[in-house]
N, C-alpha and C positions, 0 to 999 in steps of 0.2 A: 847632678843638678846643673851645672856648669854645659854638658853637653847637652840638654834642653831647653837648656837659655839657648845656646846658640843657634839650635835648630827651631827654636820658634821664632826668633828676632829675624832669622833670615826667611821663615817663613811669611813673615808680615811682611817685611820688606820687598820682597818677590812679587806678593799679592797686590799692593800699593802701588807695584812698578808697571805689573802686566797691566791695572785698570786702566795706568795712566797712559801708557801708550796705546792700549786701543781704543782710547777715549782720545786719547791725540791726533793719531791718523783720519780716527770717520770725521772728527769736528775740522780737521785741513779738509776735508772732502766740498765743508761748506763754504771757507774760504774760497777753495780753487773757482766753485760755482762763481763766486760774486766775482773773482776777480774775469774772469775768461766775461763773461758780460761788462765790467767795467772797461776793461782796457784789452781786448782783445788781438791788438797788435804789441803790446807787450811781454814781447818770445821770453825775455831774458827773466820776468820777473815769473812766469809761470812756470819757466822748467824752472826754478829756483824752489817754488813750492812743490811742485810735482815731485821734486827732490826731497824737500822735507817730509813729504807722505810716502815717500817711500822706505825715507831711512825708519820712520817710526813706526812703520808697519813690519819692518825686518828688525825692530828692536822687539815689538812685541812678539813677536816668531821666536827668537832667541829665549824671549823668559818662557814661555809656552814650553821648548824644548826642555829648558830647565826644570822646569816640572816634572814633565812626563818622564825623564830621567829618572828624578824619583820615586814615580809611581804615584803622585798623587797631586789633586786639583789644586789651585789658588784658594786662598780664603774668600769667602761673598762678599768680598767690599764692592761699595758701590760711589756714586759722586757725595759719598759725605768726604771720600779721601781723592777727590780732583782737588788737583790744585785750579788745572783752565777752567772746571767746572764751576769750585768757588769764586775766580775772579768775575767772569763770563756773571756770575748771577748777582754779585756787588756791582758792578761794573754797567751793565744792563737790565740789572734788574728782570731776567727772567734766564731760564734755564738753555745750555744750549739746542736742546730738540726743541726747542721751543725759539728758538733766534729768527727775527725774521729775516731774511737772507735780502729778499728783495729791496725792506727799509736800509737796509748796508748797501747794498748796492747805488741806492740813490740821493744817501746824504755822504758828502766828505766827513762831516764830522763823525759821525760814527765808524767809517771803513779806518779812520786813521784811529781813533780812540780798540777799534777791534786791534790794527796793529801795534799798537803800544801793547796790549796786553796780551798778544805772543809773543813780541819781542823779550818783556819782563820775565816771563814765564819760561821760555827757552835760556833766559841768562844765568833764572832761577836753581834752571834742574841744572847748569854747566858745575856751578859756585857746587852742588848738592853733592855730584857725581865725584869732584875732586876730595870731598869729605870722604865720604864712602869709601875711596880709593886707598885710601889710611888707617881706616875702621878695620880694627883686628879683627874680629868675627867677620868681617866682608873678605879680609885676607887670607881667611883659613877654607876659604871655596875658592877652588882656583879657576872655575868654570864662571863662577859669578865677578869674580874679578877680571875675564877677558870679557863678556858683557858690558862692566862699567868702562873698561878703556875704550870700546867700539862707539860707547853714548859719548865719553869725550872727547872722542874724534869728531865726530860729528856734529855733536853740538855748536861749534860757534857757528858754523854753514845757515843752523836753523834760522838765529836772529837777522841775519845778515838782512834777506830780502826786504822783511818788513822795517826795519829802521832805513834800507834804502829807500823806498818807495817815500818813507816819514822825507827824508833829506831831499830827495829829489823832485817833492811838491811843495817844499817850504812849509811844512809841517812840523810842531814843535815836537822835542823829546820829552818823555816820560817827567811829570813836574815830582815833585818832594811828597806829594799826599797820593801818589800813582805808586809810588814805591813803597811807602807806609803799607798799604794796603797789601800789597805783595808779601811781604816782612812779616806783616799780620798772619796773612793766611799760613804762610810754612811757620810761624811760631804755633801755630791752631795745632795745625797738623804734628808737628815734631815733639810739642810738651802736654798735648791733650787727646787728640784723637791716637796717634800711635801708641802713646801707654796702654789705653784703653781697650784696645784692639789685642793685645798684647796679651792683659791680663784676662783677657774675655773667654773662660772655655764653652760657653754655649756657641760662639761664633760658627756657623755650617761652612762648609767648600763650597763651591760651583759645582751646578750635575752637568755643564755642559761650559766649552771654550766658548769665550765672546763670541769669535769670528765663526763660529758655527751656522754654516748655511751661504756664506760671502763665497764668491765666486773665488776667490785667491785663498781660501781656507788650507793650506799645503803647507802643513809647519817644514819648516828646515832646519838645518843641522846647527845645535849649539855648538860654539866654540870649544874642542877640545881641551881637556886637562891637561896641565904639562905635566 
């Protein structure tokens, strides 16, 4: 029993991990657009992003690996377990495929309200990763545990640019009802949608990888076991 728990808990976990990372990298894809028309003399804030899509594209490569290791797909979750997904549709009120890129580009208020809610969201997943990192059944995969420490390496880099850009236009920080909302969404996720998922056996796998068909579809090598 005990070792079923464990193997489905980390199979949920996995699958929650890979959406969100490939849900993370293509939605920087839309940032990067607005930002390279916004300010397109600003080198430093773009490789800064260009960095963030790439660490989260090499994170989502890692659980991918992690998978295929064990022979078998992620669970079919979709944006009911984004977290950017959820805030992105509280937050603007429509989904991200659906963001108009161009309205961000041509109002401050929205390009800085966008960055508040990757800044929240990357401090989100840091706070999440450092749990995880403690979590005995996370500890009893020793492959899944050099995964989390490479996202906590990583992670502080993420928030960096956009609370810079916040500072460096005199733009306010995240108010008290921006981080409610944040709180919200990972209580949604952690005491209601992940049980749920969990105890779910009709849930299906994926017949195919997100990135299936993207130019850069070339998994690479998970982190070895010690």
């Amino acid at each position: 029993m005990l070792k079923w728990v464990r193997r489905r808990y980390l199979d949920v976990l996995g699958s929650i991990y890979i959406y969100n990372e490939h849900r993370g990298y293509t939605a920087i894809d839309r940032v990067l657009e607005a930002v390279r028309v916004r300010s397109p003399g600003d080198t430093d804030l773009i490789a800064a992003i260009e960095q963030h899509r790439a660490d989260e594209r090499a994170h989502y490569v890692m659980f991918r690996r992690w998978f295929e290791l064990q022979g078998r797909m992620p669970l079919a979750v979709d944006r009911t377990f984004g977290h950017i997904d959820r805030f992105i549709e509280i937050m603007f009120r429509t989904r991200i495929d659906q963001l108009d890129t161009q309205a961000i580009i041509d109002d401050d208020r929205q390009f800085e309200k966008l960055c508040r809610v990757i800044a929240l969201t990357e401090q989100r997943g840091y706070r999440q990763v450092e749990i995880l990192l403690n979590h005995r059944l996370v500890k009893s995969d020793p492959v899944l545990m050099k995964i989390f420490r490479v996202i906590k390496k990583d992670e502080p880099s993420h928030w960096a640019p956009y609370e810079g850009w916040l500072r460096k236009h005199g733009k306010r920080e995240p108010k008290w009802w921006e981080r409610r909302i944040d709180t919200f969404i990972h209580s949604e996720l952690l005491f209601l949608k992940l049980p749920v998922l969990f105890l779910n056996p009709f849930i299906g796998r994926r017949t195919d990888w997100a990135d299936s068909g993207e130019a850069q579809a070339k998994p690479a090598t998970a982190p070895a076991a010690a």
